[in-house]
C-alpha positions as CSV (number, residue, x, y, z in Angstrom):
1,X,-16.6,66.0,8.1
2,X,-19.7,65.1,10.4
3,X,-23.2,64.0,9.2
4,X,-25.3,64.7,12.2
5,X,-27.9,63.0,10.3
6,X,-25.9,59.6,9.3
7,X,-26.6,56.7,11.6
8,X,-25.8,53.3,11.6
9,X,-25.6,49.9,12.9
10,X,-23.2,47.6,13.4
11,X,-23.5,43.8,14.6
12,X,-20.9,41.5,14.5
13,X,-21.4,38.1,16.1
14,X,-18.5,35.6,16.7
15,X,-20.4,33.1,19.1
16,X,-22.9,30.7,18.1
17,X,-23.7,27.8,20.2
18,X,-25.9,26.1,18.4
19,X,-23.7,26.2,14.8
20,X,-19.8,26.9,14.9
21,X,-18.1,29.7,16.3
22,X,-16.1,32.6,14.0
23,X,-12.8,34.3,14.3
24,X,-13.1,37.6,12.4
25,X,-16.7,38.7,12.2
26,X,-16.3,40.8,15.7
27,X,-13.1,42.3,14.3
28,X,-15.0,43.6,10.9
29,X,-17.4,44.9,12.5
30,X,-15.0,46.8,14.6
31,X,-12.9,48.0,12.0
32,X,-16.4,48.8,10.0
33,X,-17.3,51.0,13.0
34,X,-13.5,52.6,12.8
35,X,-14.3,53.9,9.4
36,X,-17.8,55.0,10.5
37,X,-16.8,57.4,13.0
38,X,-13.6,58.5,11.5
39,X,-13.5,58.9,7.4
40,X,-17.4,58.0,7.6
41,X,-18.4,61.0,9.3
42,X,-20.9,59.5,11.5
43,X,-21.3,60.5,15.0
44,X,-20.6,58.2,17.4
45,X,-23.9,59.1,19.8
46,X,-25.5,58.0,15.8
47,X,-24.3,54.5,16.4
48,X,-25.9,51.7,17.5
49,X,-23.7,49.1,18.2
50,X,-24.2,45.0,19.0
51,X,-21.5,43.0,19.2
52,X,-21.8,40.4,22.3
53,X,-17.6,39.7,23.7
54,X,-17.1,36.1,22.0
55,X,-15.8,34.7,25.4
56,X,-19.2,35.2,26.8
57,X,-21.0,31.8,27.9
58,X,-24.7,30.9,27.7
59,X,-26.1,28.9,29.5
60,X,-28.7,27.2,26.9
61,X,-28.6,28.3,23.0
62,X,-32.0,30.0,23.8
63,X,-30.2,31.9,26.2
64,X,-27.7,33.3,23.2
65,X,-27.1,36.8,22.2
66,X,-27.2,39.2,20.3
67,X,-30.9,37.7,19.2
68,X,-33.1,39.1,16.7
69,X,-35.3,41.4,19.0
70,X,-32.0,43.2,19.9
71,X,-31.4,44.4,16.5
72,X,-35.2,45.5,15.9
73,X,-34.5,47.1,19.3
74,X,-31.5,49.1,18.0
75,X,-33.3,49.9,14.7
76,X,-36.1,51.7,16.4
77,X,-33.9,53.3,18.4
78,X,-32.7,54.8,15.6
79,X,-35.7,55.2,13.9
80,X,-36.7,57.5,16.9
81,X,-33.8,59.8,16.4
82,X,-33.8,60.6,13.1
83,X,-37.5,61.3,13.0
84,X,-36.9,63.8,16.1
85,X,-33.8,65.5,14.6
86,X,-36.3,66.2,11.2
87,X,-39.1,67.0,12.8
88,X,-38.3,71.1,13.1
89,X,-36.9,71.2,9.5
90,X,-38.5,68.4,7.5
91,X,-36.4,69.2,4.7
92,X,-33.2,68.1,6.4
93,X,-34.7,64.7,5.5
94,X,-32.8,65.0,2.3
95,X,-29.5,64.8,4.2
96,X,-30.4,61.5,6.0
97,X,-28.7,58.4,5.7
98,X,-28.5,54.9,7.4
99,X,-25.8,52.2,7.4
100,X,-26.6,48.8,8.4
101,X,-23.3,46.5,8.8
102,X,-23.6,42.9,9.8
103,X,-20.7,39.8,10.2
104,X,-21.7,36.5,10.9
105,X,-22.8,33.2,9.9
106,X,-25.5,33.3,7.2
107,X,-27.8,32.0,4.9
108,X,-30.3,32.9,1.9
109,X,-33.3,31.7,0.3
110,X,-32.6,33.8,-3.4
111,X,-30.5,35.5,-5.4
112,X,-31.8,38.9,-3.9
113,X,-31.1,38.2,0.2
114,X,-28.7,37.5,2.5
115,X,-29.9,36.6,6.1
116,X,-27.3,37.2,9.1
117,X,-28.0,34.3,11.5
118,X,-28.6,35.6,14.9
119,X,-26.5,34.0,18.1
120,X,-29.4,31.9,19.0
121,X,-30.1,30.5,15.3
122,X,-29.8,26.4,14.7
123,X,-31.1,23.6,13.1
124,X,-34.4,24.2,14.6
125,X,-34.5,27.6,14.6
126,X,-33.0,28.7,11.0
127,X,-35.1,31.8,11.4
128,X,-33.8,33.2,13.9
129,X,-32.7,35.7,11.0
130,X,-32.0,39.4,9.5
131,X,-32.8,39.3,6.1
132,X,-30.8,42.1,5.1
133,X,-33.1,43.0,1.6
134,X,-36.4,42.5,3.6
135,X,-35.0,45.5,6.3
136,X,-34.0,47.2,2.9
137,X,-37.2,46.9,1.3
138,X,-39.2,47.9,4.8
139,X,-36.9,51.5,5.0
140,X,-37.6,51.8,1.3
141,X,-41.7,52.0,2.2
142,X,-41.1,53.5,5.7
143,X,-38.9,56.9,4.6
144,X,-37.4,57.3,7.4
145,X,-34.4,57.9,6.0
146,X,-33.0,59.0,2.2
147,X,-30.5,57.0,1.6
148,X,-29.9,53.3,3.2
149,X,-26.4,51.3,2.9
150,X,-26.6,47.5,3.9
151,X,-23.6,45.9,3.8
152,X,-23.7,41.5,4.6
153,X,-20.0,39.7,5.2
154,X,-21.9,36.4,5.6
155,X,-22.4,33.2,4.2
156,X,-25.4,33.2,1.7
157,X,-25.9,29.6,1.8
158,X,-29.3,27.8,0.7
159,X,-31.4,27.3,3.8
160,X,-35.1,26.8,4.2
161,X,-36.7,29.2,7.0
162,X,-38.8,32.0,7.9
163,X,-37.4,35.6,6.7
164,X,-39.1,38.1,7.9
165,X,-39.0,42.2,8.0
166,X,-39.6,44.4,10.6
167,X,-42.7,45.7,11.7
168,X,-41.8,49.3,11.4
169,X,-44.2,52.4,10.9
170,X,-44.3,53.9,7.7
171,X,-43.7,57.6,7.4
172,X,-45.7,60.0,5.6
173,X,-44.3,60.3,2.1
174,X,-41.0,61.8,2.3
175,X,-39.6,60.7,-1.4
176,X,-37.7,58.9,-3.4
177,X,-35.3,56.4,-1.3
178,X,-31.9,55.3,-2.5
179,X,-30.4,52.6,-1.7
180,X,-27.0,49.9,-1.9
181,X,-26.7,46.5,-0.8
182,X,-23.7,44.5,-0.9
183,X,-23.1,40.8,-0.1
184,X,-19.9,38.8,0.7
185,X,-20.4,36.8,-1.8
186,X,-22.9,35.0,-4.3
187,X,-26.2,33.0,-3.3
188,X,-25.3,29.3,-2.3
189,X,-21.3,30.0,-1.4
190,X,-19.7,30.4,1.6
191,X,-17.6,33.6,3.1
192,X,-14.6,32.6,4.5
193,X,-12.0,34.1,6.5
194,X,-8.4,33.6,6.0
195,X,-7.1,30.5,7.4
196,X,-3.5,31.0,6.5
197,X,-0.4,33.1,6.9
198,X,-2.8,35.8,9.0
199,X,-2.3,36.4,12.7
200,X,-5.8,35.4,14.5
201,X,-5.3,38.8,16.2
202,X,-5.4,40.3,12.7
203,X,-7.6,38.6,10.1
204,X,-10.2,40.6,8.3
205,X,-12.8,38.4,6.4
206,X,-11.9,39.2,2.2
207,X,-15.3,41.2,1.8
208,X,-14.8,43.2,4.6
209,X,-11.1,43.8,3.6
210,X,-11.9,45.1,0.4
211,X,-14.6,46.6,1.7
212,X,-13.1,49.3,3.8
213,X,-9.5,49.3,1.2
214,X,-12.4,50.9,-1.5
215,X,-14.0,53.1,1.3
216,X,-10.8,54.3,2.4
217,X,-9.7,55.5,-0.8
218,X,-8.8,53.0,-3.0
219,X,-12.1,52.9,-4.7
220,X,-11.8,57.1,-5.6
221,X,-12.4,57.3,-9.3
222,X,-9.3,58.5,-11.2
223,X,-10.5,62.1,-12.4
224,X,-13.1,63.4,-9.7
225,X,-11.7,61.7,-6.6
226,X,-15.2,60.4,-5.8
227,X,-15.8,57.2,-3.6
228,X,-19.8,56.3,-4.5
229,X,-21.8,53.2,-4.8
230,X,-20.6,52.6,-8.3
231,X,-16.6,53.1,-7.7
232,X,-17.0,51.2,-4.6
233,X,-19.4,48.1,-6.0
234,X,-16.5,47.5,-8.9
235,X,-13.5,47.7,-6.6
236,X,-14.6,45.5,-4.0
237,X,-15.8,43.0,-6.4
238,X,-12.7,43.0,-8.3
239,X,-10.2,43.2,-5.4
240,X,-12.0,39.5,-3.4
241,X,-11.9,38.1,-6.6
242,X,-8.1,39.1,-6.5
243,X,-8.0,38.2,-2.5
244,X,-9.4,34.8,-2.9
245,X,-8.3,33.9,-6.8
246,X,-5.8,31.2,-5.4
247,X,-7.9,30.2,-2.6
248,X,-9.6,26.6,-2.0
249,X,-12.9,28.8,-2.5
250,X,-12.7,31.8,-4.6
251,X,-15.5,34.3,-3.6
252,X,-17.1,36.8,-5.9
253,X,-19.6,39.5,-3.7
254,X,-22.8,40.7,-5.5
255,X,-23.4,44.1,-5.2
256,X,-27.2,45.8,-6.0
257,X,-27.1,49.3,-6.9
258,X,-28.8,51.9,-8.7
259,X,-26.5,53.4,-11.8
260,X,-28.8,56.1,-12.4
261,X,-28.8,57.4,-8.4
262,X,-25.2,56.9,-7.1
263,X,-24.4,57.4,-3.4
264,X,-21.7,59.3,-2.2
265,X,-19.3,58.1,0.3
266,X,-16.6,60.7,0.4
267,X,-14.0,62.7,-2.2
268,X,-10.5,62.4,-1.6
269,X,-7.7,64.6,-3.3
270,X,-6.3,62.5,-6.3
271,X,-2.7,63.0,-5.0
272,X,-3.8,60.5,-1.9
273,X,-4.9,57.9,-4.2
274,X,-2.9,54.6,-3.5
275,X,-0.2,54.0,-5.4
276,X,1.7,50.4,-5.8
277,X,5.1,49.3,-6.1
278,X,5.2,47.5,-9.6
279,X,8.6,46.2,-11.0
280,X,8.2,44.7,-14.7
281,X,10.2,41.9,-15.2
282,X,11.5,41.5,-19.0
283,X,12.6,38.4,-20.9
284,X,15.9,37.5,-20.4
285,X,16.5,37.4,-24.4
286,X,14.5,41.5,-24.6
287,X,16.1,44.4,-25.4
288,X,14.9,47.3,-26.5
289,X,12.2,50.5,-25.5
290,X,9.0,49.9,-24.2
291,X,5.8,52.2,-23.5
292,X,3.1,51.6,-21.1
293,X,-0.3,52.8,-21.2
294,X,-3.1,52.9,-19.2
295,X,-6.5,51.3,-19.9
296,X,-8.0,54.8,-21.8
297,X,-4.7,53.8,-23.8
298,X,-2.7,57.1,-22.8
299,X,0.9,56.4,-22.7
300,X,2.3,57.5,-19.1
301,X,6.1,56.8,-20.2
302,X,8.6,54.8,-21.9
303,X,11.1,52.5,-20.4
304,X,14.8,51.1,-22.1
305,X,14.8,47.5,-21.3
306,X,18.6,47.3,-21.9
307,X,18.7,48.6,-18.5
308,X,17.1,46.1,-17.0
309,X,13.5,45.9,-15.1
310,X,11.1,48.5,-14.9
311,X,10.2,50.1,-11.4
312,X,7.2,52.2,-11.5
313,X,4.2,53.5,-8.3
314,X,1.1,52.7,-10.2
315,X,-2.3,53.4,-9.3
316,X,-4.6,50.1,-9.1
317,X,-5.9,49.6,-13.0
318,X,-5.5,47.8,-16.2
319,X,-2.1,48.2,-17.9
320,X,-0.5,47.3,-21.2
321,X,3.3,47.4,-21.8
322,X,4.3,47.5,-25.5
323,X,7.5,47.3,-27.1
324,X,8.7,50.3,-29.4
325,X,10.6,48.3,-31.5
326,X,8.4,45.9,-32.8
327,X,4.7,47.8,-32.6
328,X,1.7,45.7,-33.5
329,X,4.0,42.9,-33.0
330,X,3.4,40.6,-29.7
331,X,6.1,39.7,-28.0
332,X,5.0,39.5,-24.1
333,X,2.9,37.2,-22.0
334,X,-0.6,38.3,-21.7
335,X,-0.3,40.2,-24.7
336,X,1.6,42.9,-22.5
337,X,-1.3,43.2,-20.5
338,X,-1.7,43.5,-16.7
339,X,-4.1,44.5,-13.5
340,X,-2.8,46.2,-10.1
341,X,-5.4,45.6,-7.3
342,X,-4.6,46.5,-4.0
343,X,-0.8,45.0,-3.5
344,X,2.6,45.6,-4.8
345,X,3.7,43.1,-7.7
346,X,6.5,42.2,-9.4
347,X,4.8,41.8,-13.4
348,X,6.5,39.2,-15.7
349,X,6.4,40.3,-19.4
């Protein structure tokens, strides 16, 4: 469904002459924008979009885009729209929303921000910057819109510089503003994209990745369907944790939301939730019947091991396999107990 009063922007930036170049932070942004327009219900003309074609040369690093007066461009831009699309029914205000996706190199200076480094940033000019909780912070005082979504797949590592928020107008007193900010990962670590087993043509940096998995409905909540800030903050976090558990540098995002004031992203009917392909491997030596329940301890159905291993399509949650035989007795690894996240597993008992 389309939310003529959603906007968003989008910047992904892959070349940075003065720092290191990236691989996937173009392609995020893309897919981001994928979602946005399609499942996202944003308008396309509601779309600002910067993303610079990483074979494009400069001739200096002062010559490098996208730069920081590009993105306060695109902002205002938006700004202007929304204010003239409220302005013969300022009640409509109510339905307004704003995204604000960025991939790139970044940095921090606290545990509360996460600064996207611009294509013209370097080691003497750290602030050329978007500090993604200042911007939040200025559209919480400014109203412009009622709800704001920031998303950050960059590095958060500690960097002294300037950060500084936009100049924009503040509105007249609309109301109460909610918000959701999400970064790639926690202040002082890096967010890295996959370096192996992944086509370059198709790597999708881990926050990102889980990002859009939760978005697209793997994030739905088991009884109501409903993708919100809340659903969406626990998948994400659990599933990079999952992505990049046996990687050189785990990542864990940090998400910043508001319990009491959810946001909703979508509904989805419970029949489309993702289902896995789980096989339960028992003990060579284990006979017997076996029950599995779910994490609100409901038993979904029982299983003769005599028979061999146990295929089952699981949605992505906390399981416990017990054996009927022997109850309150343990006799598998973990205690019987097990996670699906995102993939199809094979579970050894």
């Amino acid at each position: 469904m389309s939310n003529p009063l959603h906007y968003a922007l989008v910047v992904g930036i892959n070349r940075y002459p003065g720092i290191s170049d990236l691989n996937s932070s173009l392609r995020d942004a893309d897919a981001f924008y994928d979602w946005l327009i399609g499942a996202g219900g944003v308008p396309t003309t509601n779309v600002q979009r910067i993303q610079i074609p990483a074979n494009l040369t400069f001739p200096t690093i002062y010559d490098a885009r996208p730069s920081r007066d590009e993105v306060n461009s695109a902002l205002r831009k938006i700004n202007a729209a929304v204010k003239a699309a409220i302005k013969p029914r300022p009640l409509d205000w109510q339905a307004t929303r704003l995204y604000i996706y960025v991939s790139g190199h970044g940095i921090a200076p606290d545990g509360a921000e996460a600064a996207l480094l611009m294509a013209n940033a370097g080691p003497d000019a750290w602030g050329e910057n978007i500090p993604c909780a200042a911007y939040l912070r200025r559209y919480e005082k400014c109203q412009y819109f009622r709800e704001v979504v920031v998303f950050a797949d960059c590095c958060r590592l500690r960097q002294a510089a300037e950060f500084s928020s936009p100049t924009f107008d503040t509105q007249s007193i609309m109301g109460r503003v909610d918000t959701f900010l999400g970064f790639a990962t926690q202040l002082g670590d890096a967010a890295y994209e996959p370096s192996e087993g992944v086509s370059p043509d198709e790597a999708r940096s881990f926050f990102t990745q889980a990002l859009l998995e939760g978005l697209n409905g793997a994030a739905a909540d088991r009884t109501s369907g409903e993708i919100n800030t809340l659903t969406l903050a626990k998948y994400t976090t659990e599933r990079v944790k999952v992505l990049t558990n046996k990687k050189r540098y785990p990542q864990v995002p940090k998400m910043l939301i508001d319990p009491a004031q959810p946001i909703v992203f979508g509904n989805i009917k419970l029949e489309a939730i993702p289902k896995r392909n789980v096989t339960i491997l028992f003990p060579l030596d284990f006979k017997g019947q076996v029950a599995l329940f779910d994490a609100k301890l409901q038993q979904l159905g029982t299983h003769n091991a005599d028979h061999g291993n146990w295929p089952l399509l699981l949605e992505d949650g906390l399981y416990e396999v017990r054996s009927l035989n022997a109850p309150g007795v343990i006799l598998f690894r973990g205690g019987g107990l097990f996670r699906i996240l995102g993939v199809d597993r094979d579970v050894q008992m």
